[in-house]
Structures are given as C-alpha cells and as structure tokens.
N, C-alpha and C positions, 0 to 999 in steps of 0.2 A: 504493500500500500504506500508507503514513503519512497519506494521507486515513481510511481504513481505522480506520487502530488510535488517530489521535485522534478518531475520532466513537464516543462512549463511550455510543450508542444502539445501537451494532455491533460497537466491540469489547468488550464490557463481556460483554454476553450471550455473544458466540462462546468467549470463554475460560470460562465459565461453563458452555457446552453442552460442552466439553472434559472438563472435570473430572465432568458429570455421564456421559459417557461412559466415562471411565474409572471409575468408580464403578458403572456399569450392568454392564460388563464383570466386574466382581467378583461381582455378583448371580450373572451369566452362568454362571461356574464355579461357582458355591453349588449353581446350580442340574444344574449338569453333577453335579457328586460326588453330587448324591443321587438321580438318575437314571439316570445313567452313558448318556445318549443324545445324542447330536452333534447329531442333527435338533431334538429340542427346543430343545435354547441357540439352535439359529439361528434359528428360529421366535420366540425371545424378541427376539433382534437383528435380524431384520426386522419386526416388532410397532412399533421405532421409524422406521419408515423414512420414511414418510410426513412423521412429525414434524419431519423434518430436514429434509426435500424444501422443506417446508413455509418453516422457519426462510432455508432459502438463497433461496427466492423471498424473504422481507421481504430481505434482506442485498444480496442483486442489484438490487430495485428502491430502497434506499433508499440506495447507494452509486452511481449512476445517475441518480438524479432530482434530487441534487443539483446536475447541470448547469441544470436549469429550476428550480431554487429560486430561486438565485443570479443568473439567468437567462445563466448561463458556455455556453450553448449559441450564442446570437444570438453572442458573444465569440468562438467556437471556430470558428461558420461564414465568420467572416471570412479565415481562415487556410485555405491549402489542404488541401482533407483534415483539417481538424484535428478537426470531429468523428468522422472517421471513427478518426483515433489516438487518440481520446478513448474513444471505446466500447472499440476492442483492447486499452487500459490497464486499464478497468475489467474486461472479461472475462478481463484475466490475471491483473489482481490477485484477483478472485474465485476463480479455476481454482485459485489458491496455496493460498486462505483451504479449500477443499471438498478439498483435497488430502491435507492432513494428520489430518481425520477418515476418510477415505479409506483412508490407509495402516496408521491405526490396527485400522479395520474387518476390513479383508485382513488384518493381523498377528494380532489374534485368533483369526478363523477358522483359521491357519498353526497359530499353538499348539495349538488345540482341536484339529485334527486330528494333530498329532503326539502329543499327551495321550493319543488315545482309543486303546481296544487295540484297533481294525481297523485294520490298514495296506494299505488299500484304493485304487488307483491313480484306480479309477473316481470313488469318492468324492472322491477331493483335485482330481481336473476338475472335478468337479460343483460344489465349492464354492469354485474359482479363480472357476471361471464367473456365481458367484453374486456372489462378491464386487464383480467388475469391473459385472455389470448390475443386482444392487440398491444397491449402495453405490458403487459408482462415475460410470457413466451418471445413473444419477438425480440423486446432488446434482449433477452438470453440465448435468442438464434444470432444477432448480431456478435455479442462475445464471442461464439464459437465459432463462426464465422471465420472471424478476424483473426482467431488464434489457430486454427486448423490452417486457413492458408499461408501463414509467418511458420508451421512445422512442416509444410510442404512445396513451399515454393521458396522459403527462405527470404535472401535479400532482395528479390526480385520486382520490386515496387511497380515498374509497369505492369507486370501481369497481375497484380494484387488489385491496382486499384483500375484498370480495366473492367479484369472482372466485375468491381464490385460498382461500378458505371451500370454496367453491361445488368445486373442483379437489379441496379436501383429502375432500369426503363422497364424491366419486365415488372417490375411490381408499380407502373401505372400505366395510364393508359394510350404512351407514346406509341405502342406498336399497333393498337389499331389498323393506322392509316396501311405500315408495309404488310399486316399482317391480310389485310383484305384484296392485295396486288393480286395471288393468285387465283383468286375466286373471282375479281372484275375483268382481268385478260383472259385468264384461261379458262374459267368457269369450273375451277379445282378445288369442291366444296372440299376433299380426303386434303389438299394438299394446308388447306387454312385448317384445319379439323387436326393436322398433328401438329402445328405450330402451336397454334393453343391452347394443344394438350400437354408439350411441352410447359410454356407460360402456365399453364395453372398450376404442374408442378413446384415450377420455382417460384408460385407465389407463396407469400409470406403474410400478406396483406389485404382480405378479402375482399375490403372495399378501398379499391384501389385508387390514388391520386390521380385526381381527372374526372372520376365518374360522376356524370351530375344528374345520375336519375336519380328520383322521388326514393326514400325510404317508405314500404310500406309497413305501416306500426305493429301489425299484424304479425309481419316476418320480422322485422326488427334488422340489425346487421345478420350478413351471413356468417351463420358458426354453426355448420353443422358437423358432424362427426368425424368428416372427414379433416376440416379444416385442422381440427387438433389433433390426428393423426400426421397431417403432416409437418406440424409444428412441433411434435414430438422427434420423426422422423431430421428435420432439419437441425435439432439439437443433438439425438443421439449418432448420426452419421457424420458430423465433423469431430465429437467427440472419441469414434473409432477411428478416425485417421489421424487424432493429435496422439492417441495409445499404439498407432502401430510406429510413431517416430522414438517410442518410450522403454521399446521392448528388443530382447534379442531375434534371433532370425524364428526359432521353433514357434515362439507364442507371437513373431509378427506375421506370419502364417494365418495362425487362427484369428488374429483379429483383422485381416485382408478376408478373409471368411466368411467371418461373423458382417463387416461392413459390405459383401456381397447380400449375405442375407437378407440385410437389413433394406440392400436397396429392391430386392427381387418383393420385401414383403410390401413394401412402399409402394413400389409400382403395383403390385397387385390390390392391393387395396384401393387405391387411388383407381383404377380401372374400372371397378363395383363399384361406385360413390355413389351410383345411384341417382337421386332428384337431389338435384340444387339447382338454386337461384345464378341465373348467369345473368347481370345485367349489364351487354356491353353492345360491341357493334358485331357480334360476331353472328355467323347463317344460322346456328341453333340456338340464342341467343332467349328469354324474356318475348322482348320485341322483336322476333325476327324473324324466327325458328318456323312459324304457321303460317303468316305471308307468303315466304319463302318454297315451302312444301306445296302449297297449292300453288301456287303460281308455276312451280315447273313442272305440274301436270296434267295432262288433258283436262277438259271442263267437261266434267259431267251434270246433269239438272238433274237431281230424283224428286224436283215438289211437287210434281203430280204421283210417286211411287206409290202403289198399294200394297204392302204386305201381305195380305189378304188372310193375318193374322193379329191378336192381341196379346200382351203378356201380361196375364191375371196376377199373379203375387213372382214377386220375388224373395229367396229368402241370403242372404249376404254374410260373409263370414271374410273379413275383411281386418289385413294387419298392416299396419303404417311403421314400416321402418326406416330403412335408406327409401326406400322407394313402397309401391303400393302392391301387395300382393293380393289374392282377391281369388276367392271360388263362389261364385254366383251361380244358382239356383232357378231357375223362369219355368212358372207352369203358363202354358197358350192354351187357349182355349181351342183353335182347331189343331188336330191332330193329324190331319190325314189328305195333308201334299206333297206335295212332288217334293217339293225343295222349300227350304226356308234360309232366309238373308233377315243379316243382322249386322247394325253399327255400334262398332267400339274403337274407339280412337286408335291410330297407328300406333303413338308410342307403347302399347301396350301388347306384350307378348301373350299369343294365344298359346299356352301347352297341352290341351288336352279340352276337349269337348265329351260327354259323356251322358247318356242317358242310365236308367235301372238295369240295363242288361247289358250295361261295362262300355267302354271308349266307341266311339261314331268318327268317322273321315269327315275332313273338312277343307274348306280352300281359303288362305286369305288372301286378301288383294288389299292393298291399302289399310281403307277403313273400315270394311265390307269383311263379312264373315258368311260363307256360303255353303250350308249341312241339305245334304240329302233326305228321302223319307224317313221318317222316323218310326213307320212300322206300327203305328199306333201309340206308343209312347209320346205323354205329354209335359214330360218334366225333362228340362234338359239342363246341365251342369258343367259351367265354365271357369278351367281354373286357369289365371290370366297375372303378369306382372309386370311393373312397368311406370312409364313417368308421362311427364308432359311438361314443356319446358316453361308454360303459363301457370296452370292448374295442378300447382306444385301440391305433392304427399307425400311428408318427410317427418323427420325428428323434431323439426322446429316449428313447422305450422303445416296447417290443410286446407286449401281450399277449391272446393270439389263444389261448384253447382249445379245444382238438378239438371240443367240444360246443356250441359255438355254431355258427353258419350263417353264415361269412366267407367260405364257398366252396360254391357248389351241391351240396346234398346232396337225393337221389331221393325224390322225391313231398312231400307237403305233410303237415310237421309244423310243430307251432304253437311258439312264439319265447316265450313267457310266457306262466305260469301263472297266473291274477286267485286263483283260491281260494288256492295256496301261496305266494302272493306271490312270484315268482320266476323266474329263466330256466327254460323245459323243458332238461332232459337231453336236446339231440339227437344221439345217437352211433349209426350206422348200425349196421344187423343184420348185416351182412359184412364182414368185413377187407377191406380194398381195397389195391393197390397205387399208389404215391405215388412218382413221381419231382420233386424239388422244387426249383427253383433262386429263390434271393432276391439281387436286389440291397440292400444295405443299406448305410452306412458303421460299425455296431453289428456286435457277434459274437450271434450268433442260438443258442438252444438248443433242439433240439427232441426229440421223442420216439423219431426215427429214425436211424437211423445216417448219419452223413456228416461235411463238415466245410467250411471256408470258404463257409458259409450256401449249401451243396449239401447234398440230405439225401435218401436213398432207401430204402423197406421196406416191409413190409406192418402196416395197425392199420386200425381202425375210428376211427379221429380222429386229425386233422395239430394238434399244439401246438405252437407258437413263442410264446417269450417273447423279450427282452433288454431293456438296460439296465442300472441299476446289480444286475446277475442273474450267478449263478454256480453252478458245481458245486463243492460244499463237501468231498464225497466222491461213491464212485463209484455214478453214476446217482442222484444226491441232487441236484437246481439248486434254491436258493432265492437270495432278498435277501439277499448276507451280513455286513449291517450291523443290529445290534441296534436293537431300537426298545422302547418303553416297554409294547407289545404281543406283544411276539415275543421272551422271554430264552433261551431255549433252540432252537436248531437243530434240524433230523429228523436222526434216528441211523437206519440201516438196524437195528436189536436194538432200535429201538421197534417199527418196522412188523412184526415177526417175532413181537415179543410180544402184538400187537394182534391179528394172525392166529392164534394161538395160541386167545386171549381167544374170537375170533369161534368157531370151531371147538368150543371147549368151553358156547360160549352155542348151537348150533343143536343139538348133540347135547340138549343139554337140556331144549331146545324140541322135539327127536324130530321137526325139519325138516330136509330138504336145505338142503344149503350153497350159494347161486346159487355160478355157474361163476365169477365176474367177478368173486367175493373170494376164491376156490382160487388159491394160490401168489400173493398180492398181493405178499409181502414180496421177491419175486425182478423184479417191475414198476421202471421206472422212476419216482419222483418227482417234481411239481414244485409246491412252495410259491408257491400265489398270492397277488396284493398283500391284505391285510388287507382294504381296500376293498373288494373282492367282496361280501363281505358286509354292506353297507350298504344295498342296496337291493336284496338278493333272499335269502330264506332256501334256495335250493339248491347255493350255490357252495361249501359248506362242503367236499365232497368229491364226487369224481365219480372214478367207477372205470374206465376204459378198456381193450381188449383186452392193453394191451401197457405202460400207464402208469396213474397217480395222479395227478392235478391235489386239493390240499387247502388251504386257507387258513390251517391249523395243523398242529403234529405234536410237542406236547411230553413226548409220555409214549405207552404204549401203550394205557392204559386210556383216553384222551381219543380217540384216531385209530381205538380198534373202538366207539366210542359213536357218534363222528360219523358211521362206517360204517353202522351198526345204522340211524343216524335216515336217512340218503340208502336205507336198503331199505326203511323204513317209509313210506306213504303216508297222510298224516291229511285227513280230509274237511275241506269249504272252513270248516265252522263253526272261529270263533278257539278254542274250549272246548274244540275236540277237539284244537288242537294243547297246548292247556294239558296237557290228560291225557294226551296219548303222552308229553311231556314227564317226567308223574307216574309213567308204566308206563317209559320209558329208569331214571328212578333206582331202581326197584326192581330192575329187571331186571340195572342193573350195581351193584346194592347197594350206592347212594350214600346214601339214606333216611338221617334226622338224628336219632337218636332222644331227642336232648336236646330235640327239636323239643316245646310243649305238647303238637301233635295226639298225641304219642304216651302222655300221661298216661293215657289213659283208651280204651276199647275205643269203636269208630263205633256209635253208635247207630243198627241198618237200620232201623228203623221211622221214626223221623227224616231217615236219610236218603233212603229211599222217600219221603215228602212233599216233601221240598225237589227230588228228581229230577224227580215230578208237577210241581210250581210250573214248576221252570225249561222242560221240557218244552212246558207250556200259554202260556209267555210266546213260547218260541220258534214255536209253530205260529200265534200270535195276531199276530205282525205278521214273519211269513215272509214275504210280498211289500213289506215296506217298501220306500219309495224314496226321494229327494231331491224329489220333486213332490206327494207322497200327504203328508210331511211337512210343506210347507209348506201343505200345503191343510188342516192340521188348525187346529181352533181352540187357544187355550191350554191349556184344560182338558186334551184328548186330547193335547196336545206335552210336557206334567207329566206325565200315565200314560206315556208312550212313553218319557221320560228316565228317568223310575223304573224302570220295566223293565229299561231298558238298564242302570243300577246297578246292580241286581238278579242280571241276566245275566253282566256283563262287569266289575263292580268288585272292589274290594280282598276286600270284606266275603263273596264267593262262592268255597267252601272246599269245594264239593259235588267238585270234582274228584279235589282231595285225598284226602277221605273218602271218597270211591268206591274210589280208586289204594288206600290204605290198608288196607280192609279186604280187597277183592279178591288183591292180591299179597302182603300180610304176613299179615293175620288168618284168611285162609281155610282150612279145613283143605283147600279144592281150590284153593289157589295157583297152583301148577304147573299145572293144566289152566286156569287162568285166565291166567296168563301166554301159555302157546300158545290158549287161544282168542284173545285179543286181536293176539298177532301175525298168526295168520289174517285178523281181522278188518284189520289197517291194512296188508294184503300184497295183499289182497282191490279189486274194484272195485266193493266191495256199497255201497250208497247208505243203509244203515240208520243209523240215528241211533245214534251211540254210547253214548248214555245210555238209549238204549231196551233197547242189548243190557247195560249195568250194570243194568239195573232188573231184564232180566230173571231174569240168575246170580241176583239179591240172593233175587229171590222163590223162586227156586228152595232156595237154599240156607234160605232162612226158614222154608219149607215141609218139608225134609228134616230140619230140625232139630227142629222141632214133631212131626215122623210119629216 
C-alpha cells in the first residue's frame, strides 16, 4: 500500500478521481431534484463506469509491473513462493485502493433510494444488485485486468494499453457503426451475429456508454445471470494467468488447464444465456430483431384464415428460467380433419407434439405449426422453449401479452404487420378456459384469478407480467416506480371517464359501440413497459375479453384516443396514417387554432391541385423498389428524391388542409367525420385522398349549384 501512495503516477490521480466523484455525485442529485427519477441518476453513475474500469486497469498494471521494471521479479523468484506473495500483496492492496470508491458508489445509491418517494423493496434489490455488479465486480475485473497483463506481457506498455483502448470501445457503443458494415454491404446477418457475440463477451458493462434507450422500470438495468457469470469469469480467468507466472512448470500445466477450462465453461454458458434484453442497433436486437424477420420474408395475409377449429381450454405448465420452457395442453372442439395449423412464434422451439396415444409428426415453417389427423383424439400436447427478443421471459422480469403467440393459438395468423409497422393483435375469437401453473422464483401477475403463480378462468388471452411490477390499486398492475415518461399512474375514474368519452364519440358518429370497449372500465388493467412502443405502432392499447394491456393511462381523454386509434385501421400509405392522425385531433377537438393554418379558410381549388400532384407522384412510382432504384441513372434518382420531398417532407400540408377543411370548415363535418371512420373501420383499398378529393368536389359542386 505505501508502494501505492508514494508513486505519485497512482496516487496522485486516484485521490483526484475521488474528489471528482464526489463532485459527480453532486451533479447526480442536481440532476435527481429536477427530474425526481432514481433511474436517471443511475444511468448518469453508470455512464462513468467504464471510465473507472478503465482507470483501475492502468493502477493494477502499473503497480504490478513494477516488479519487471526494477527487475524485483528474477529477486522475488529466488524466494519460495515469493512471487507468488508478491502478486497477493498487490491484489490486496488494489482490492483496498477499488474498495473505497466502491462503498462510496453503494452509499449513494443507499441515499438516492431513501430520498426518493417510492419505498419500493423490489427497487432497493435491484439497485443492491447493481451496485455490487456494476460498481463493485467490475472495478475488481479492472485490478485483475491490469495485473494479469503486467505478468504476461511484462514491460510492454503499447500492447497493454492498446488493449485496454481496444477493451474500453467494446464496452460502448462505438462499434455499432463498423459493426453493422457487414450486414448493410453484404447483407451478413452470421457475419455481424459473431462480432457481437464476441462484444458481449468482453462486455463488462451491461448498459453500455452510449446507449440512450428508455430504461424500462419493469426490467430495470440488465443483470441477468449471465451477466454475473461473466463477471465472475473475467475475474477468475486473469487471476489463473497471474498463478500460472507464480508456479513451476508441473502445477503451471494445471493451471494452463484449469484457465482452458474455465474459458470452454465460459463460452459455454455464455452460448445458453438464453433471453436477455439486447438494447442496441444490432438485427436481433429489442428494436430490430421482428422488423427485420419479416421484412426478409415473403408477405403472407392469413386475415381472412379459417381454422375451421377452436381451442376450448388450455391447460399450461410453464417454467421461466434463462428462457421460457412450456408444455401446453389445447383441447379443440373438432376432432376430425385433415390437418390442423397452428401459430407460435418462431423464437420458440417446437420439441415434440403429442397426443394420449404418444408423439404425432409435425412441420414447422416459421410461425406456422402444421399436424396431420388426429385420428379422433382431441387433446393435443406441446412441449416448446424459447425466447423472443421483445417479449422477454427470464430471471429478471416477464412480459408475455395475451396477444402475442407465446402459446399455440388455432390456425394461422400473421405475427407482424409490414404496412402498420407493428405486432398483429392476435386474440382468439372464443374465451377459452386456462388452467395455468408457473414455476418462477418472481410473483407473477396475471389477468386470471389465482395466486402463488397458479392462475385459472376463462379470456381470450393469458397475460403474465413480473418484475419490478405491481398492483397499485385494485385490478390496476403497473411499474410502480416513476420515470421521466410515466408521472402519473392509471386511476380506475380515468378509464370510466374514457369510457364515458368513447360512448359519447360513437353516439355521434351514429355507430355501434364494438362489444370489447362496452364496460372497459370494470376490465382488469395492465400498464406495459414504455418500450413496447418503440418498434411497433400497435402496442399502445389492446383490448381483451376480460382485461386492458396499454402502454399509458394519464388522463381519460389520452386512454379513449389511444382507444379510438387501436379501432381505426389506416392503409399501408405513411400519408394516410398522417391524416387519421389529422381526423383523431379533430374528432377529440384537440385542433390549435392559434395554429397559422387556421388564419385563413383552405383554398379547395388549390387544394384539389396539390391532391392531383401528390396522387400522380404516388401512382408514378407505386412499384418502386430497392433494385429498380439502383438501376436508375442520376437524372431519374433526382426526380425520385424530389418526389419523395414532395410526398413525404416537412413542406407537405395537403393533409392538414384536407383534415381542416373536411372536419372544421365543412358545413357537412359531421357526415365527414362518420364517412371517414367508415372508411378507416373498413377493409376498402381506396386511396384516401381519392375519397378527400372526392367530398371536396362534391361539396365545390353543391356550393356553385
């Protein structure tokens, strides 16, 4: 330790990285009082983390390599064991030196969560746990780090501190950019898929500097099981290569042995990790992974499919470990066809199909699971395992909605929508019966009545959530920790007043009320993580026979809008979801009228032109594609861009103007409002601006007559 604190290369800065940590921690709070969000400050205090990681590798290899400066190592190996009491020295005096930033880290975090007004038991695990494996574990992977490459590369300070460059960009998110080279030239999903399989290994750092998605409260940081596997892994495998410079040749054998072992168990483990949260730019990414999937392949439509069967009860026996293991149960009411197809999401491996009179052949394809007769047997039995890189099911949290296909549900419906960008709503047309047992070591929340992650009833969709998840009041479960997204909790006298809302908007509209928003406000709730909606525009709200799945609920007039928009249906054109957009603000008379458009009355004759122009650009390169693009010369690539400005930029107001005159200016407002809900309720294929063009002319016409 007084090696330490006279070499004023090392201690000079470490009391220096002190005081700027206590300094940082001041920020920390600045930033809490004017956020009032717990998750933020630690997102600011793991932002440094790396830094530090970093700092304790120079401090371990430059307290370390002092023995081969001086050259005190050839001195030391004369003595029995003495280099080996040599390295124990250095690694305790280091352990000391990373200790007391350590306990600082953990004490803050202690106060911030006593500061903040949720006294939440889940939350104070969650950020023990974070303490100990981002701030704890890691600067002790840093020591060893530093002190493992000073007994094996010796003096060598360019490869040292190369490396540890080279260490510090993998653990953020600078490789991105080269990392997605071979998947945008070459379209080499395997070749970016071992890069950053690599990259995860040598992470260190779960949430990596750089990353600036949303925490959802729910999952909290990632630390799932593996992560401290490998954080284990990266402390015990340098500490076998500072042991094998410590020993003679017979026991530097075994521990070259042992340090194989340790990497073959590493790698292996690390292989089965199962579901985690990947929040980054990579093809199987959170946001990436289901775009990506559908998009490279064929487009199928099953929404006219008839199964030409039901699945009466299911019964589930269901274990959440690394990943979701699952033997599902389905009795169908007909027995006795040819064939029967069935949707279960791809990530999920099918092992075995089976009916009472032992294993059935089966075919998958994709999504699609396709069993022959059944011979009269009307019970069939799926045991299945597997992830989903959204609708994560792990050690840390769950979140499985009814409407996804985590469990066979009857005949083939499609998994994602390409025109709405988004998951399909898949919720069976029959309430089914559900008996459901979960092992988990989490308390599970579901739409069904039960208890001790037993759950049994009747719906048309099984939802399980848990993690940092709760019921705030009754038949209310959300995240109950505030985020910079989410200040206001679901009140059940929001949803009553939404229902209210909706009810006075169809009388209006002089339409039936669909059944599945009659008595919403007496449904169960469940607030999904924020995330949902970052890579699909349908998770905002999903209505259920018997529950609510919504991604918000701060008021009532937001939760019967986002209602309104999950019953509208906008054709794949981007324009048209711009103007349902333009028809929701009229409709819930949000319109700005300080807004300029509202200076002056729409000019129809003007806008009739500008509807022709966008019209003629739209029919004029309707078959565009990725290949007809590049085969164009420059000339035609300038008309094609322009167009697309044209179409799709700032400067295009036709919407607007349309929405405008239509729903406020018109003296047939009200019958333009219910045409257009007809029209986006509808499965007409007309272009929506063919049917604005045509009200306009109409009304142009009845004005002149």
């Amino acid at each position: 330790m007084l090696i330490f604190l006279r070499s004023k290369n090392l201690s000079l800065p470490y009391f220096v990285l002190l005081a700027l940590t206590l300094a940082y921690f001041g920020f920390c709070f600045n930033n809490y009082l004017h956020y009032r969000d717990i998750f933020s400050v630690t997102i600011w205090l793991v932002r440094t983390d790396i830094f530090l990681i970093v700092f304790f590798i120079y401090c371990g290899y430059e307290l370390a390599v002092r023995m081969y400066d001086n050259n005190m190592a050839e001195y030391l190996e004369t003595y029995e064991q003495g280099l080996l009491k040599a390295y124990v020295a250095v690694i305790l005096c280091l352990s000391t030196i990373v200790a007391l930033p350590s306990i600082m880290f953990f004490a803050f975090i202690l106060f911030m969560y006593y500061y903040n007004d949720v006294q939440y038991l889940p939350l104070l695990i969650h950020l023990m746990k974070l303490s100990g494996l981002y701030f704890g574990l890691s600067f002790l992977i840093g020591i060893m780090l530093g002190t493992a490459m000073s007994a094996k590369l010796k003096t060598k300070r360019l490869a040292v501190y190369s490396l540890t460059v080279i260490f510090m960009l993998l653990n953020t998110t600078f490789t991105e950019v080269p990392f997605r080279i071979p998947y945008l030239l070459f379209n080499s999903y395997l070749t970016e898929r071992m890069l950053y399989y690599i990259k995860d290994f040598l992470t260190v750092v779960p949430r990596q500097l750089g990353n600036n998605y949303i925490i959802d409260t729910i999952y909290g940081f990632p630390m799932e099981p593996i992560r401290w596997i490998l954080a284990m892994f990266w402390v015990l495998f340098p500490l076998t290569l500072i042991l094998t410079e410590c020993f003679n040749r017979k026991t530097k054998k075994a521990l070259i042995a042992t340090g194989c072992l340790i990497v073959l168990l590493g790698v292996g483990l690390f292989s089965v990790r199962g579901s985690v949260l990947l929040m980054d730019m990579r093809v199987d990414s959170f946001p990436f992974a289901d775009p990506h999937y559908y998009q490279d392949r064929p487009r199928e439509d099953y929404s006219g499919y008839k199964a030409g069967f039901m699945i009466e009860e299911y019964e589930m026996d269901l274990t959440v470990s690394n990943e979701l293991h699952a033997e599902v149960a389905v009795t169908i009411d007909n027995h006795d066809l040819d064939s029967y197809d069935f949707t279960l999401y791809h990530g999920y491996i099918l092992k075995s199909v089976r009916t009472e009179n032992g294993e059935i052949p089966f075919t998958r394809e994709g999504d699609y699971i396709s069993i022959g007769s059944l011979y009269g047997a009307d019970r069939l039995i799926f045991r299945y395992y597997g992830k989903s890189a959204k609708f994560y099911a792990n050690r840390q949290a769950i979140t499985l909605p009814g409407y996804f296909a985590y469990y066979p549900k009857a005949g083939r419906t499609n998994i994602w929508d390409l025109d709405r960008y988004g998951y399909v709503v898949n919720i069976s047309p029959n309430e089914s019966n559900y008996t459901v047992h979960i092992r988990s070591g989490m308390e599970i929340f579901c739409n069904l009545a039960g208890s001790d992650n037993s759950f049994q009833g009747k719906s048309n969709g099984l939802t399980l959530f848990a993690g940092m998840y709760d019921e705030v009041a009754e038949n209310i479960y959300v995240e109950p920790i505030a985020s910079p997204v989410r200040r206001n909790l679901p009140k059940r006298e929001y949803i009553r007043e939404a229902e209210e809302i909706l009810t006075d908007l169809f009388n209006r509209l002089e339409r039936p009320e669909p059944e599945a928003i009659i008595h919403i406000s007496d449904k169960k709730f469940f607030q999904v993580p924020h995330n949902f909606g970052l890579n699909s525009n349908t998770d905002d709200i999903v209505i259920m026979s018997d529950h609510i799945t919504a991604t918000s609920c701060n008021n009532g007039p937001q939760l019967a809008e986002i209602t309104m928009r999950s019953i509208l249906k906008p054709k794949s054109a981007t324009s048209c979801f711009r103007f349902m957009d333009e028809y929701l603000k009229y409709l819930f008379n949000r319109q700005d009228e300080s807004d300029p458009l509202f200076q002056s009355a729409v000019d129809l004759n003007l806008l009739l032109k500008e509807i022709g122009e966008l019209r003629f650009l739209t029919e004029k390169y309707s078959d565009m594609n990725r290949e007809k693009y590049l085969n164009m010369n420059e000339q035609e690539r300038k008309a094609y861009d322009t167009a697309q400005k044209r179409m799709h930029g700032p400067n295009n107001n036709v919407d607007e103007k349309a929405a405008k005159y239509l729903f406020y200016e018109s003296p047939r407002k009200e019958e333009n409002m219910r045409t257009f809900f007809d029209y986006f309720t509808a499965e007409s294929k007309e272009d929506y601006l063919e049917l604005v063009e045509k009200i306009v002319r109409e009304e142009l016409g009845h004005d002149r007559s």
